[in-house]
Kinemage of the C-alpha trace (Angstrom):
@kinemage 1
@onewidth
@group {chain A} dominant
@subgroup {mainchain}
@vectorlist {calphas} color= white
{ca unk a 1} P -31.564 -28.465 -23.751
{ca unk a 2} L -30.547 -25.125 -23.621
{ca unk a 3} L -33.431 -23.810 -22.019
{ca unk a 4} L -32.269 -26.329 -19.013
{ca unk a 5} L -28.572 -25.514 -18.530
{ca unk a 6} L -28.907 -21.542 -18.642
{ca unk a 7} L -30.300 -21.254 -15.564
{ca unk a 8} L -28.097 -23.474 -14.044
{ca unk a 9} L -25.462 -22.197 -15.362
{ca unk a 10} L -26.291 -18.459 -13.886
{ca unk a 11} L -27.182 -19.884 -10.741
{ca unk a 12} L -23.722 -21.699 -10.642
{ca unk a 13} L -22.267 -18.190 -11.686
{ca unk a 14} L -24.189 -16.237 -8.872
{ca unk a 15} L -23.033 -18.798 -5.857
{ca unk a 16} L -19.225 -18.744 -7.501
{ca unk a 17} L -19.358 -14.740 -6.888
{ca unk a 18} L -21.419 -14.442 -3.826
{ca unk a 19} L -17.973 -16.783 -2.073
{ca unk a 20} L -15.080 -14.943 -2.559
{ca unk a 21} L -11.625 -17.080 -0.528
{ca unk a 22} L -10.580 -14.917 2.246
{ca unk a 23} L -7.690 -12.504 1.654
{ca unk a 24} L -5.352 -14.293 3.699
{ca unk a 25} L -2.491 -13.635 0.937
{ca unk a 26} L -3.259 -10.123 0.334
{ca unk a 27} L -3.517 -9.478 3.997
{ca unk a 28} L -0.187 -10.724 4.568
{ca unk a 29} L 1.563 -8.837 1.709
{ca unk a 30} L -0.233 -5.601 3.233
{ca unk a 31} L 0.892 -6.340 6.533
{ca unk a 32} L 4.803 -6.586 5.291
{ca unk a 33} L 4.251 -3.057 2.968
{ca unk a 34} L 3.420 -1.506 6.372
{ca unk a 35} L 6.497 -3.621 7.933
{ca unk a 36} L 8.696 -2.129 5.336
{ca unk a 37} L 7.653 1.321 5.675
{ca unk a 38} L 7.840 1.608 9.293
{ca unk a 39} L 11.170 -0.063 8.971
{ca unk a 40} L 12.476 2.813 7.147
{ca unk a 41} L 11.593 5.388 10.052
{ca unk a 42} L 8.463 6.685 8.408
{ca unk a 43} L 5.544 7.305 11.051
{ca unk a 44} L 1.910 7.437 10.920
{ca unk a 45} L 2.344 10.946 12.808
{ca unk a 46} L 4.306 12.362 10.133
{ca unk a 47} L 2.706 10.581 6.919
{ca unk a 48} L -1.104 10.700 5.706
{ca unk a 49} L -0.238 8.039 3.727
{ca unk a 50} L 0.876 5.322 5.897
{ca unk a 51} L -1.812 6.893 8.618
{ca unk a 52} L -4.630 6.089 5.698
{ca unk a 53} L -2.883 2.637 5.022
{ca unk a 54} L -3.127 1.461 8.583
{ca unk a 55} L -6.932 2.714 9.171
{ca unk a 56} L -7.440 0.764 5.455
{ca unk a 57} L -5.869 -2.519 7.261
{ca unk a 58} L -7.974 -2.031 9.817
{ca unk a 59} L -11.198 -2.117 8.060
{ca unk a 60} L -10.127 -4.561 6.266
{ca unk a 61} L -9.410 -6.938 8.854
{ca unk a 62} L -12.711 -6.199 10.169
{ca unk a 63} L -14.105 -6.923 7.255
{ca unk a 64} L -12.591 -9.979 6.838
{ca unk a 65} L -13.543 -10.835 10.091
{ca unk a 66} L -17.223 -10.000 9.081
{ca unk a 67} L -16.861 -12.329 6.324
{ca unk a 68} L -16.998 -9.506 3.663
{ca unk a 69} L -14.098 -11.127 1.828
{ca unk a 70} L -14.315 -8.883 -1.306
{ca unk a 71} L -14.471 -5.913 0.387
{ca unk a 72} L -11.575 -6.973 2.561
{ca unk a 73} L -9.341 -7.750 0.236
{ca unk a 74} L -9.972 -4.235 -1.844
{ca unk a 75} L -9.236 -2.222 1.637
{ca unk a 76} L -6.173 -4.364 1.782
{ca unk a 77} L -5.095 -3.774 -1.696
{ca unk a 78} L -5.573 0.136 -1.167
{ca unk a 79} L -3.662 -0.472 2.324
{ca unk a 80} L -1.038 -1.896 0.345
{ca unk a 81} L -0.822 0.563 -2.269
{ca unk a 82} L -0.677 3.547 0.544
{ca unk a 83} L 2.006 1.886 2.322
{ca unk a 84} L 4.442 1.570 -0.980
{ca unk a 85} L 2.846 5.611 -1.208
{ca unk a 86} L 4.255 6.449 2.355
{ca unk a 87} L 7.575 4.593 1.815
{ca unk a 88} L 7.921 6.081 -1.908
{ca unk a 89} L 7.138 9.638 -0.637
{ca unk a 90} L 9.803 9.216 2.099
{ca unk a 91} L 12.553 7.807 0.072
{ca unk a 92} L 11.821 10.749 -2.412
{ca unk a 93} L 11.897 13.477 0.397
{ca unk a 94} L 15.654 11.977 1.517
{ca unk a 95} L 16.805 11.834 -2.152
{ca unk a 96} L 15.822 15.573 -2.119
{ca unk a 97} L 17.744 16.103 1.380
{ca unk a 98} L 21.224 13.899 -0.061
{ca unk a 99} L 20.887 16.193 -3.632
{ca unk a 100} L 20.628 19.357 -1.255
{ca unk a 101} L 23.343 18.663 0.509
{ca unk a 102} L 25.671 17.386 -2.363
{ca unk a 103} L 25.054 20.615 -4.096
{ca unk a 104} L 25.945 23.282 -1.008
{ca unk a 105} L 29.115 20.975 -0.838
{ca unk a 106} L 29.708 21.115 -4.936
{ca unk a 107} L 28.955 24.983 -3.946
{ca unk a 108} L 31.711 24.909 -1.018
{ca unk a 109} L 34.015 23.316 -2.937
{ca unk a 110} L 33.876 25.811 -5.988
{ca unk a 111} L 34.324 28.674 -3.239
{ca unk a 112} L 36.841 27.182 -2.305
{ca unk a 113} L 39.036 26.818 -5.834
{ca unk a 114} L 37.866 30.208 -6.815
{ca unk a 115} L 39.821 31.621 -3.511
{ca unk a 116} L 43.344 29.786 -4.769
């Protein structure tokens, strides 16, 4: 009995793997990371990060389109995860600019009470 069901059962496993669902909800949450970036004011130009996430969605797209599913959906996951990079990295870099400026005020102001 056993001898029976282990092939089917690997064959079963095989076709299971070798159909992956398309990424359609991956794709989407990639395309609104990239939304939300660009949204801030962050620009491919500027950013290797959000210029690697956009090639990333491209391939994957294609892929997707190629029926590749698995491989789509990892180039959309790494798309994804360079667009929260890009948006991270620019939220960081105005933080730094805001905590700049707040201390050459604090500095301004201390001038300014050490003159009275």
């Amino acid at each position: 009995m056993i001898n029976r069901t282990l092939p089917l059962l690997l064959a079963l496993g095989l076709t299971a793997c070798a159909s992956d669902p398309a990424p359609t909800e991956q794709m989407r949450l990639t395309e609104q990371a990239l939304a939300q970036t660009k949204s801030l004011g962050v620009v491919s130009e500027q950013s290797a990060s959000l210029r690697q996430a956009e090639e990333k969605f491209a391939q994957a797209q294609a892929a997707m389109q190629d029926g590749e599913n698995k491989q789509a959906r990892l180039l959309a996951e790494q798309a994804e995860l360079d667009a929260r990079l890009a948006e991270a990295e620019h939220l960081s870099a105005k933080g730094r600019e805001q905590l700049t400026e707040l201390n050459q005020r604090i500095g301004r102001l201390r001038q300014q009470l050490g003159a009275m």
